[in-house]
C-alpha positions in Angstrom: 60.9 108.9 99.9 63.8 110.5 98.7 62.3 113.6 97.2 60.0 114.0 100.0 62.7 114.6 102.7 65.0 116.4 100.1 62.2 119.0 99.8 60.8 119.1 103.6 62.1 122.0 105.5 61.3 120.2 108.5 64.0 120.3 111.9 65.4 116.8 110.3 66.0 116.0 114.0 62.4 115.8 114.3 61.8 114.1 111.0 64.4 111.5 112.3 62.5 111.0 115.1 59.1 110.6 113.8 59.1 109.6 110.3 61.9 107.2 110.2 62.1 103.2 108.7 61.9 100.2 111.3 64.9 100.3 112.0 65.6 103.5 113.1 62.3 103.5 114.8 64.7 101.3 117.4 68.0 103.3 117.1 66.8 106.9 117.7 70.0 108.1 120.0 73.4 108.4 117.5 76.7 109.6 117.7 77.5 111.3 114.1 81.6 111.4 113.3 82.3 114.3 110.8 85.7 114.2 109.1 87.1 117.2 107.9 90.3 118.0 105.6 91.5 121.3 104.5 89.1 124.5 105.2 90.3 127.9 103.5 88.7 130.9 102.0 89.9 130.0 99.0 90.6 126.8 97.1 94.4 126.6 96.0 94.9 123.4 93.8 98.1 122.8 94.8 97.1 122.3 98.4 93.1 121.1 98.3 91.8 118.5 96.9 87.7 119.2 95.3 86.8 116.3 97.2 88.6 117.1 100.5 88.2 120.9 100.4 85.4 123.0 102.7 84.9 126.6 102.2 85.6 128.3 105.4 82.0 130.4 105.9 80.0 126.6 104.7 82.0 125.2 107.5 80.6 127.5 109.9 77.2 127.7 108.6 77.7 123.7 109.2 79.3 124.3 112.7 76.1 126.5 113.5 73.6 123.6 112.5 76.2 121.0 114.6 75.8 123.2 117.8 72.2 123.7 117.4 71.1 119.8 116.5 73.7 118.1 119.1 76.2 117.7 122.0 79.2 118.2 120.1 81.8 115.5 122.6 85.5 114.7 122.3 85.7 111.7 120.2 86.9 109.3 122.7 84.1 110.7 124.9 81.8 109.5 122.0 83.9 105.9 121.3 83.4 105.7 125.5 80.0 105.8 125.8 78.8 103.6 122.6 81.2 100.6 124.3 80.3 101.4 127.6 76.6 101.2 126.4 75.8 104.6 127.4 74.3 106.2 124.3 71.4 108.1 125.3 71.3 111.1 123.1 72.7 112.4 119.8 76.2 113.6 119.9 78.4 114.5 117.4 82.7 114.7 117.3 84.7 116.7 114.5 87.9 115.0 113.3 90.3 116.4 110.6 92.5 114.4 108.5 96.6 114.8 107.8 97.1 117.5 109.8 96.7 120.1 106.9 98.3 123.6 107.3 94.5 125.4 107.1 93.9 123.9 110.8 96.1 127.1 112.0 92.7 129.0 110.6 89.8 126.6 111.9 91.6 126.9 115.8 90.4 130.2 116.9 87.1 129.1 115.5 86.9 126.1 117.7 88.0 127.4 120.6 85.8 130.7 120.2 82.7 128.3 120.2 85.2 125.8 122.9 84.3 122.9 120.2 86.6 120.0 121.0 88.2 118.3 117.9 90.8 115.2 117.0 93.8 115.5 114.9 94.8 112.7 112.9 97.8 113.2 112.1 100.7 111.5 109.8 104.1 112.0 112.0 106.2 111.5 108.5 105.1 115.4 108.2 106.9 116.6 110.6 110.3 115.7 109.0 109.0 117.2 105.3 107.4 113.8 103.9 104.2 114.1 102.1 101.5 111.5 100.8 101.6 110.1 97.4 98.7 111.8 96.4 99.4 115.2 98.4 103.2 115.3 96.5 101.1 114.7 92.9 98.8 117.4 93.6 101.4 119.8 94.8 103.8 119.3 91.7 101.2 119.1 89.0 99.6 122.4 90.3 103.0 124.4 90.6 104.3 125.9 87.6 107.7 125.3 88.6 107.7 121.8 89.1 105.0 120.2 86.7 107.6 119.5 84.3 109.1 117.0 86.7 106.2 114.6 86.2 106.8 112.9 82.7 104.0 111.1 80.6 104.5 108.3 82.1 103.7 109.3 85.5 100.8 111.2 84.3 99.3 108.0 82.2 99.8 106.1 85.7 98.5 108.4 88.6 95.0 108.3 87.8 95.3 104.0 88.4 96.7 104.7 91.6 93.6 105.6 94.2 91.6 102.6 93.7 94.1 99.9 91.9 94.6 96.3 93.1 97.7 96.5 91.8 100.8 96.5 94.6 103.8 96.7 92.3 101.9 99.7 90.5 100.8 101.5 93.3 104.4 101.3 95.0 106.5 102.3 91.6 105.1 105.2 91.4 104.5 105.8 94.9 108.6 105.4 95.4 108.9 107.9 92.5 107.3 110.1 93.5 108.8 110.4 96.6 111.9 110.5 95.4 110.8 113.5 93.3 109.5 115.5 96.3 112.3 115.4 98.7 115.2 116.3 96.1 113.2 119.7 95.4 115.1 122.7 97.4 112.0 124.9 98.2 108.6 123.6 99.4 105.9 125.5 100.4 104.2 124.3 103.9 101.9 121.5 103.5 100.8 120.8 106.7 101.1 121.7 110.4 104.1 121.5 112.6 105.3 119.4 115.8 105.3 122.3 117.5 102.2 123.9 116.9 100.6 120.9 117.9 102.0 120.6 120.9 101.0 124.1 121.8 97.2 123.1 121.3 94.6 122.9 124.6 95.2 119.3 125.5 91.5 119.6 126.9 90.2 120.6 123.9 91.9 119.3 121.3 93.4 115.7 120.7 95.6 114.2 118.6 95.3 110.2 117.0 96.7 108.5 114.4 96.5 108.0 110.4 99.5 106.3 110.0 103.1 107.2 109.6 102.7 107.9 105.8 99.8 109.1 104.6 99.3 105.6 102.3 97.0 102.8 101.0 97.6 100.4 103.8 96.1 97.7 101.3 99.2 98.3 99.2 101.7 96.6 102.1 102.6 93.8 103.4 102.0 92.5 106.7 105.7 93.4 108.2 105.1 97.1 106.1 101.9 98.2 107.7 103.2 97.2 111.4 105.9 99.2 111.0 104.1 102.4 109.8 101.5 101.8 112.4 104.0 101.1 115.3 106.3 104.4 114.1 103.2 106.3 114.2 102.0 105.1 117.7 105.8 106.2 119.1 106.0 109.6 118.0 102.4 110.6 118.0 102.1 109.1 121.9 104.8 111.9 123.1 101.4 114.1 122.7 99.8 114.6 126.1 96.5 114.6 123.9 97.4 111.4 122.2 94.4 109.3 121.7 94.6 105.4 120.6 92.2 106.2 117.8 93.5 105.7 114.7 91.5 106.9 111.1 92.8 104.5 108.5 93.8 106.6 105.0 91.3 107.2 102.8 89.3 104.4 104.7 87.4 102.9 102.4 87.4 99.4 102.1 90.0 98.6 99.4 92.8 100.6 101.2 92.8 98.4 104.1 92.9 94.9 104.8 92.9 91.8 107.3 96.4 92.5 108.3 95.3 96.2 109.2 92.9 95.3 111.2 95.0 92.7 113.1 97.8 95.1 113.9 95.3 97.6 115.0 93.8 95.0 117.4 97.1 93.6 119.1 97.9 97.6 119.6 94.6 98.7 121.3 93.6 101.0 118.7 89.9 102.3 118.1 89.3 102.2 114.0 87.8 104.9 112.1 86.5 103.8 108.7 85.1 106.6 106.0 82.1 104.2 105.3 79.3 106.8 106.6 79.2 108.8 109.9 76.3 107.5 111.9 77.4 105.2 114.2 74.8 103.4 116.7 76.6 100.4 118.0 80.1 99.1 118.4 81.3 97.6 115.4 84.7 96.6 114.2 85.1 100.4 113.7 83.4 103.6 113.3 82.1 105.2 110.6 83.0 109.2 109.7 80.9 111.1 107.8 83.3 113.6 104.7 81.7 117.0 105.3 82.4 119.2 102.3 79.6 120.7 100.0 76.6 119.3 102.1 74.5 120.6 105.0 73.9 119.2 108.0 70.5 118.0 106.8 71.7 116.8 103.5 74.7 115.0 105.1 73.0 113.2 107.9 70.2 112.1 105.3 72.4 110.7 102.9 74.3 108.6 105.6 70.8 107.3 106.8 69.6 106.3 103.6 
């Protein structure tokens, strides 16, 4: 089955539609969440990440195939009309992750083509903070810093994304912190206050991904409120504030019970990264990572 739909050159809207499983036989109207991350001309190591990074003229030829195959809706719009029971086509939302400083490029795209789009956004950015895994990236890929990351560090880092391991994961999490903010010059990471503020309000909204950009599955109870709640306050001064938040990374070992329990008592929609076809409500909703597939290629392997 596999090969067969990897080699048709059939519209896969129509294949979807007629040459589907049982299951989706019943479930033909969908609302597809893409997640994007940093889109450039050019790959930079210190900023992009291979498995977050989009080349700018694939994400258009994507973008094309999005326009043509769907309604493209603000993502509330989408959340609204699964929960209101009012699915009754297939629509698709874009979403970028962390507020990356290659948005600034991607704009005048969107609003050439009037896409809407939701920001999620880590408000410790806006005073110079930076993600664990952002900070490694930047100082191991920048000549003049690299040397500020000992063996030790190095040895460790690679345990970090998917370890069990609290104590670990906040050791060098706290270290590397510490290394990042004592540096004197740091090139722009990601977007401003500002600039965001400046965006269509219409067009294009802002939600949550946490205060720091963190495994949530490496706090405590007390820690992940906290980090949620800052979030909610400064993020809400947006007048395109959303209550949507994308959980970090969002797969299922960076979250936890607790997560999900804070989310609830705040009235937050959840955004996992378990897929991107999304039929029904659920706990939350699944995103789909667009980088190095099409449109066919990334809607098949979500369905299968």
């Amino acid at each position: 089955m596999r090969r067969l739909i990897k080699n048709s050159t059939v519209n896969i809207l129509h294949y979807i539609k007629y040459n589907v499983n049982n299951i989706l036989e019943k479930n033909k109207n969908f609302f597809l969440i893409l997640n994007y991350h940093q889109i450039s001309d050019n790959f930079d190591p210190k900023f992009h990440s291979k498995g977050t990074w989009l080349d700018t003229a694939f994400f258009k030829r994507q973008l094309n195939a999005i326009i043509e195959n769907f309604r493209i809706v603000p993502l509330i719009d989408g959340i609204e009309k699964i929960e209101n029971g009012e699915l009754t086509e297939n629509i698709a939302s874009l979403t970028f992750d962390d507020g990356d400083i290659s948005i600034k490029n991607i704009i005048p795209l969107l609003k050439q083509y009037n896409i809407p789009a939701t920001f999620f956004i880590n408000s410790a950015t806006f005073d110079g903070n930076a993600g664990l895994f952002h900070i490694y990236q930047y100082l191991n890929n920048s000549p003049e810093y690299r040397h500020l990351l000992n063996t030790d560090i190095q040895s460790n880092y690679p345990k970090l994304r998917y370890t069990k391991d609290k104590k670990l994961y906040n050791k060098y999490r706290y270290i590397l912190d510490h290394i990042y903010n004592n540096i004197n010059k740091k090139e722009p990471l990601f977007v401003e206050k500002g600039y965001l503020s400046s965006l269509d309000q219409n067009l294009f909204h802002i939600g949550l991904h946490g205060h720091e950009h963190q495994r949530f599955s490496m706090m405590n109870y007390d820690e992940q409120k906290i980090n949620i709640i800052k979030n909610i306050e400064i993020l809400s001064e947006f007048k395109s504030y959303k209550p949507i938040f994308a959980l970090p990374f969002g797969r299922p070992d960076d979250w936890d019970n607790d997560t999900i329990k804070i989310c609830f008592e705040n009235d937050l929609h959840l955004l996992f990264a378990n897929g991107g076809i999304n039929f029904n409500r659920e706990i939350g909703y699944k995103r789909a990572i667009s980088v190095n597939l099409t449109l066919k290629d990334l809607i098949i392997k979500n369905y299968y």
